[in-house]
C-alpha positions in Angstrom: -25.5 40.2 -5.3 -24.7 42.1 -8.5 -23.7 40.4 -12.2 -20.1 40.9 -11.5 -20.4 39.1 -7.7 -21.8 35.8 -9.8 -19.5 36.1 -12.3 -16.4 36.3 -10.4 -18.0 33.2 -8.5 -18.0 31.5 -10.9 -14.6 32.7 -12.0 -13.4 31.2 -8.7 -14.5 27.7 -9.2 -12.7 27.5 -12.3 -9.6 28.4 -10.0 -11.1 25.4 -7.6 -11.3 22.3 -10.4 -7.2 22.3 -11.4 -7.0 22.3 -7.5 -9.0 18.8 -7.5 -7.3 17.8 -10.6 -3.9 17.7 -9.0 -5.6 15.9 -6.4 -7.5 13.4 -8.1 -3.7 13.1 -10.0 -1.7 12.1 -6.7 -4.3 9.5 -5.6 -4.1 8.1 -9.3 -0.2 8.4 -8.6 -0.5 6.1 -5.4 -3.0 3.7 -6.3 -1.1 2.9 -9.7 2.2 3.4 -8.3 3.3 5.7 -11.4 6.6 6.4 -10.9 6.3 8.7 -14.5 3.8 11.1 -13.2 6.1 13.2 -10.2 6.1 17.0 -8.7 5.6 18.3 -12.0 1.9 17.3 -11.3 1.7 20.2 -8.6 2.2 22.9 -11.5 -1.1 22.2 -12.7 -3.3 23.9 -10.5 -1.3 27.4 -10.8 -0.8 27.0 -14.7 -4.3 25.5 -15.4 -6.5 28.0 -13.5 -4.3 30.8 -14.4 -5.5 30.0 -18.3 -8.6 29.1 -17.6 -9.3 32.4 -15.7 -7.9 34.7 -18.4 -9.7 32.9 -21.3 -13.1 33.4 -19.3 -13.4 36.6 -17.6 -15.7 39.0 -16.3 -16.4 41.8 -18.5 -18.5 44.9 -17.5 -20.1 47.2 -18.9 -18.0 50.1 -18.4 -15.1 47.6 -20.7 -13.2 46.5 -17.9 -12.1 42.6 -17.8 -12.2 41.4 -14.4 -10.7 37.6 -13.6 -9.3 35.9 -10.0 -5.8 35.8 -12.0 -3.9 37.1 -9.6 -5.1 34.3 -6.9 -3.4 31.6 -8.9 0.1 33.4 -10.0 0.5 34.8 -6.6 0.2 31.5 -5.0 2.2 29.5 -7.9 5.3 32.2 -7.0 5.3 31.4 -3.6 4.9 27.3 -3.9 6.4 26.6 -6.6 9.6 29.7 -6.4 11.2 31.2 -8.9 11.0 28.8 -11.7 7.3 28.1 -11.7 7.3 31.7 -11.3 9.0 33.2 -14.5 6.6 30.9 -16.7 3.4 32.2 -14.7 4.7 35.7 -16.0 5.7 34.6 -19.6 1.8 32.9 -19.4 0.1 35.9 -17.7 1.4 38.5 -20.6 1.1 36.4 -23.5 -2.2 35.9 -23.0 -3.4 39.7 -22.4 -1.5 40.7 -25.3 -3.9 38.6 -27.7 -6.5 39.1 -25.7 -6.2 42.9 -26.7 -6.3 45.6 -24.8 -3.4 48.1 -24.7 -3.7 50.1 -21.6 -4.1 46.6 -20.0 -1.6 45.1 -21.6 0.9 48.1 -20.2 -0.8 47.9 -16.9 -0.1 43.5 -16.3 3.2 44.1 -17.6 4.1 46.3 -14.5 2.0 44.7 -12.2 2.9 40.9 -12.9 6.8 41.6 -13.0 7.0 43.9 -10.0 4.7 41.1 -7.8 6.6 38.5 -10.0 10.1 39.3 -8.6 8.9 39.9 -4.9 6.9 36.6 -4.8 10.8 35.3 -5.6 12.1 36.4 -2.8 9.0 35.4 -0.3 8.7 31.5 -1.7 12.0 30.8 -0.2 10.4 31.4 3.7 7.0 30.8 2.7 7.2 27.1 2.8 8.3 27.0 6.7 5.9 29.1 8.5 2.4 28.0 9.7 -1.0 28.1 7.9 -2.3 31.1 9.7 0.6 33.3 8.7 0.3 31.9 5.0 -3.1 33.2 4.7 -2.3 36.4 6.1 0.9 37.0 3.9 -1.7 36.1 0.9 -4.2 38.4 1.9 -1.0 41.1 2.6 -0.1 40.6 -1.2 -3.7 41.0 -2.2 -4.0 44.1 -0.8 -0.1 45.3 -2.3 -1.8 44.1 -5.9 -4.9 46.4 -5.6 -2.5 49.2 -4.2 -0.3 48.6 -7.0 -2.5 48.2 -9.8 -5.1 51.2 -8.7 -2.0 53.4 -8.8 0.0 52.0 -11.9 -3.8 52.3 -13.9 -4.9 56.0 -12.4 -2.0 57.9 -11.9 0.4 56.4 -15.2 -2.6 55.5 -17.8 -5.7 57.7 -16.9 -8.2 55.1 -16.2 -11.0 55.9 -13.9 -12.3 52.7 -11.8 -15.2 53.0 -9.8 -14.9 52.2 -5.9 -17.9 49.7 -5.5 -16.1 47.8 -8.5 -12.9 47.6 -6.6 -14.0 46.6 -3.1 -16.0 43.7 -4.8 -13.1 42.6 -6.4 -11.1 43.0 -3.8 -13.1 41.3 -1.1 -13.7 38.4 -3.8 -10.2 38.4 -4.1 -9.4 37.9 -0.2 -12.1 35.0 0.4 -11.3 33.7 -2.8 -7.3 33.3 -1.6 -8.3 32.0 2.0 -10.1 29.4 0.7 -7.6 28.2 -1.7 -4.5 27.9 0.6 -6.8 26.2 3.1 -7.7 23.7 0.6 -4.3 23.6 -0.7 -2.8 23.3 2.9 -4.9 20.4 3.3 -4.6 18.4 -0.2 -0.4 18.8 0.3 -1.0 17.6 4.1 -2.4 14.6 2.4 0.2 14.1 -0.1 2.8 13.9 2.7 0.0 11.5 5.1 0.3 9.2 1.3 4.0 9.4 1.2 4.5 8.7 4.7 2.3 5.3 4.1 4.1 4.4 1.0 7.2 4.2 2.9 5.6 2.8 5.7 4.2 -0.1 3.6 8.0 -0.8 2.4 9.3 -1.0 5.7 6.5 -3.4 6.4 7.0 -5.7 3.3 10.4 -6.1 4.7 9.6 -6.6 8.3 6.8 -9.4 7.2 9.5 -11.1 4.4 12.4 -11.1 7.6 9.8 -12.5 9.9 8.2 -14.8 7.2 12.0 -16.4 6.2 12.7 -16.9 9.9 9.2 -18.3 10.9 10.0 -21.3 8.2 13.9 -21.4 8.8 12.7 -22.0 12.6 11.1 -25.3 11.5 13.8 -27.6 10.5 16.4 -26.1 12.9 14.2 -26.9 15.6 13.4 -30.1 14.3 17.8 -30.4 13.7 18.0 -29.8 16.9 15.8 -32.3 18.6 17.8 -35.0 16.9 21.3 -33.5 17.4 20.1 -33.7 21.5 19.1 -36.9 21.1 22.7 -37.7 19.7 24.2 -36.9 23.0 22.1 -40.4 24.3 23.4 -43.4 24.3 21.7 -45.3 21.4 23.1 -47.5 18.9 25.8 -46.3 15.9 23.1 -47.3 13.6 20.6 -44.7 15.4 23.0 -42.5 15.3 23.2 -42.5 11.6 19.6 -42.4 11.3 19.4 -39.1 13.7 22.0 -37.3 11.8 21.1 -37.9 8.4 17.2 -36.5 9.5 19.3 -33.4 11.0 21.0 -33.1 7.5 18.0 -33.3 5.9 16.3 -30.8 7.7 19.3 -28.3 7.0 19.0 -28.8 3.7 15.6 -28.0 3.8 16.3 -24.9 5.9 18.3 -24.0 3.0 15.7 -24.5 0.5 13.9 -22.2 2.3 16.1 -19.2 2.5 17.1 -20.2 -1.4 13.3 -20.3 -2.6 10.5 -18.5 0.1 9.7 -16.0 -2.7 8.1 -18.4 -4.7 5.8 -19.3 -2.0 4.4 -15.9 -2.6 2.8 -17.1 -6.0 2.7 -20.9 -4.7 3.8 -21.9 -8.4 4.9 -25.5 -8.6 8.4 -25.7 -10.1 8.6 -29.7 -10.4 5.3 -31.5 -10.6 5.8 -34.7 -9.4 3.6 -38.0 -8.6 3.7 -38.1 -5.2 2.8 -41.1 -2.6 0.9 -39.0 -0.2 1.2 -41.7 2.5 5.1 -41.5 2.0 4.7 -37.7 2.7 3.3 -38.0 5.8 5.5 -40.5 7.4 8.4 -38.4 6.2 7.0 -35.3 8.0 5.9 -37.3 10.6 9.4 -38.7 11.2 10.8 -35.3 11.1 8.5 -33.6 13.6 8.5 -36.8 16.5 11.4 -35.1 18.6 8.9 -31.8 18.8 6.0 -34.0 19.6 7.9 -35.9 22.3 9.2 -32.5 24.0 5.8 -31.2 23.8 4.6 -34.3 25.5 2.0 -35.3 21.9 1.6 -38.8 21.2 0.8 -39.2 17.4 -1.4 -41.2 16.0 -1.0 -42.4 12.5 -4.1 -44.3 10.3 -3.4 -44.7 6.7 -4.1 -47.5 3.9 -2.0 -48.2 0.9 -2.2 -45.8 -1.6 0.1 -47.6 -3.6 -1.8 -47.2 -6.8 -3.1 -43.6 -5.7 -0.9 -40.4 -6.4 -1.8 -36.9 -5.9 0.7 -34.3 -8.1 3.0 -31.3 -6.6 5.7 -30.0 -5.6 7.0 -32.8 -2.6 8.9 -30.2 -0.4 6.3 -27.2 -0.6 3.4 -30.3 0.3 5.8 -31.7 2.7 6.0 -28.1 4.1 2.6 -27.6 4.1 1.9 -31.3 6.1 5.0 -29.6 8.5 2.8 -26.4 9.2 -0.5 -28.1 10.1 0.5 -31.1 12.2 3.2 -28.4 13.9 0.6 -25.6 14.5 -1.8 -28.7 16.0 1.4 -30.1 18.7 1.7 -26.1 19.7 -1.8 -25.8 20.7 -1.9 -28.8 23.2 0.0 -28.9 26.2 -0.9 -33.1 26.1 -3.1 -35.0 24.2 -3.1 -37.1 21.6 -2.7 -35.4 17.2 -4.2 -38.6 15.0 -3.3 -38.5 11.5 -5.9 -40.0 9.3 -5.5 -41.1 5.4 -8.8 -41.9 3.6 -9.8 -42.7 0.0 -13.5 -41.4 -0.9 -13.9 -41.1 -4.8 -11.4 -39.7 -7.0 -10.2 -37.4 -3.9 -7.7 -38.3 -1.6 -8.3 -36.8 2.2 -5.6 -36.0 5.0 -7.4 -35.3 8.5 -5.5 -34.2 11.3 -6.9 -33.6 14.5 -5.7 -32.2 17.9 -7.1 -32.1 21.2 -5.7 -28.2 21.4 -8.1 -25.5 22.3 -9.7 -24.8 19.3 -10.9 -21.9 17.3 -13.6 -19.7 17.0 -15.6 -19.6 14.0 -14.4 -16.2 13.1 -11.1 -17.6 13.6 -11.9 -20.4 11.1 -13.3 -18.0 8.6 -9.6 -15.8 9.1 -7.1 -18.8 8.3 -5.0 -18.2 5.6 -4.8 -14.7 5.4 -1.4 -13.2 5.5 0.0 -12.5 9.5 -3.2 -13.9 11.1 -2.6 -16.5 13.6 -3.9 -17.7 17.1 -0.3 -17.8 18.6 1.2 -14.9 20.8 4.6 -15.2 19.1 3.4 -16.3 15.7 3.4 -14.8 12.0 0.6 -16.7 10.5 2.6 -17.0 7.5 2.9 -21.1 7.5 -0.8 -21.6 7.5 -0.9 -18.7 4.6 1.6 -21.4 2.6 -0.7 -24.2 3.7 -3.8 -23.1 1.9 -1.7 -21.8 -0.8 -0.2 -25.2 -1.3 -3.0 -27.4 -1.5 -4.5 -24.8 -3.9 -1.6 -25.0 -6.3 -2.4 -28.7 -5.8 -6.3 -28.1 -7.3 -7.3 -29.1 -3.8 -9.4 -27.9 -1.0 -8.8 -27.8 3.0 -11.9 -27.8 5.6 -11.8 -26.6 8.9 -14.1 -27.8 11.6 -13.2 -27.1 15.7 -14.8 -26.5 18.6 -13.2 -24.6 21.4 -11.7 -26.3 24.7 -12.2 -29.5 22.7 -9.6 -29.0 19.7 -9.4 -28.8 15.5 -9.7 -30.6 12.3 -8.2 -30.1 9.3 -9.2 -31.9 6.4 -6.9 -31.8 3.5 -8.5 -33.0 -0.2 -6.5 -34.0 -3.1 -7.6 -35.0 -6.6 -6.2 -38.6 -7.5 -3.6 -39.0 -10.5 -3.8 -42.4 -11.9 -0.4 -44.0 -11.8 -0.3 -44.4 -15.6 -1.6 -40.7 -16.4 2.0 -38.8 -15.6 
């Protein structure tokens, strides 16, 4: 391999790096989401190694300059058409006319034109047709370039070239523009894989936020509905009353729900309040009885007065987060008893509820809480998500302990608020 071999080489990895430059761009692009940086990005690698392999070329000794420019415009002219074309041409003959050079200079402004104007023409049905017959229409146009310039530079200027120059070049040339439509075949092929994703992940953000809204709309109509059946008994007007004030209750709540799930996603507390976490769980546990009794559940309620105890947050996001667990418990049992357990150790406050359900393995343990994981066939995994994002909001903490056939705990701990402190 001769000095010129090397040098052209070398020539052609400077035609390689704006190639990984665009690329390294696009992944940038996706990563960030920059909407600022779009297809104007792809112009690089034509525009970039076209400069770069003009402003170093190969020079021999007989005085020719020999560079892989023609690799980079041809290939800029047929991706990028006619526009990306005309300022490859504007770039290619300013820079041989300071570069020097006169018959040259004559010689590129023939050439580049002439291959210029038929590359226009090509882009347009370059784009549709497979790999294979892009690399052979760019190793077709290197061979029309060599034809070309060999005549324009013997025949109209005089100049003598010597044969074992121009089949180096030339076969330089050829390799050279295999490799870079391969490469540049593949790089697009990822672009469009990225795309593809992007959208993808959109439609899934709005499959997970319709399934997440109706997973905690479900809730309260199906606790609504328990009572409005147990309407149709024959109880006492006073019971009555009770039963559909609960179902009212539970539509509001369904309409808080629809009116504020976002907020869930950043589990910021709106309205601290002091909040009587006994109180809590009898409300919740009132609400979810008619779900219990369908499901054949006895619950089991142990608490001691917390009258001078509070913890502080948000009452229907803890109230909903109470809801998910003791719900998520009743659904793993098909009978059994759920106990519901209020204790006071230190300045923490603790909620235990435990089922007699199947239980969890520990990798299942370890997974709780993480967006769309759940144990159920037809759940989203979306309340226990809310759950643990609740009680953190709350500065709290919840443990997990279960053993499978046999059933789960989860123990809920709040720090204490002093009455006289809010």
């Amino acid at each position: 391999m001769n000095l010129m071999t090397k040098d052209l080489l070398i020539n052609f990895l400077i035609i390689l790096f704006p190639i990984f430059l665009a690329h390294v761009i696009y992944l940038v692009k996706y990563v960030y989401r920059l909407k600022a940086i779009r297809g104007w990005f792809l112009a690089i690698f034509p525009i970039l190694s076209l400069i770069l392999c003009m402003l170093f070329p190969v020079v021999t000794e007989e005085h020719f300059v020999w560079d892989l420019r023609w690799i980079p415009f041809i290939l800029g002219g047929l991706y990028g058409g006619y526009r990306l074309g005309m300022i490859l041409i504007v770039i290619t003959l300013l820079i041989r006319y300071v570069t020097g050079g006169e018959s040259g200079f004559y010689v590129a402004c023939i050439t580049f034109p002439f291959i210029g104007v038929s590359l226009f023409f090509i882009s347009k049905y370059y784009q549709k047709i497979s790999v294979g017959k892009k690399i052979v229409i760019g190793v077709a146009l290197i061979f029309l370039v060599h034809i070309l310039t060999d005549y324009v530079s013997t025949q109209i200027f005089d100049l003598v070239i010597g044969i074992s120059l121009w089949k180096q070049y030339f076969i330089i040339q050829v390799i050279g523009i295999v490799i870079v439509i391969i490469l540049w075949e593949v790089i697009m092929a990822n672009f469009q894989v990225l795309e593809k994703l992007v959208k993808a992940e959109k439609l899934q953000i709005v499959g997970h936020l319709a399934a997440s809204i109706s997973h905690e709309v479900r809730n309260p109509l199906t606790v609504t509905r328990g009572y409005l059946q147990m309407l149709r008994e024959d109880v006492s007007p006073q019971t009555k009353v009770k039963y559909a004030n609960i179902a009212l209750q539970e539509l509001d709540r369904a309409t808080d729900v629809i009116n504020d799930y976002l907020t869930f996603a950043s589990i910021c507390p709106e309205k601290m309040e002091r909040l009587r976490t006994s109180a809590e769980i009898n409300h919740v546990v009132n609400s979810i009885k008619p779900l219990a009794s369908k499901n054949g559940i006895d619950l089991k309620i142990s608490v001691f007065d917390d009258e001078a105890y509070y913890v502080v947050g948000e009452r229907k996001k803890f109230q909903q987060c109470l809801f998910n667990i003791i719900k998520n418990g009743i659904e793993s049992m098909s009978e059994g008893e759920l106990s519901i357990h209020l204790l006071h150790a230190a300045a923490t406050i603790q909620i235990k509820i435990q089922d007699q359900g199947r239980g969890m393995s520990q990798e299942q343990i370890n997974r709780l809480g993480e967006p769309y994981f759940t144990t159920e066939n037809a759940g989203t995994g979306l309340g226990m998500m809310v759950s643990y994002s609740v009680i953190k909001s709350m500065e709290g903490t919840i443990y997990v302990s279960s053993v499978q056939g046999e059933g789960t705990c989860f123990s809920l701990n709040l720090p204490i608020h002093a009455h006289e402190s809010m």
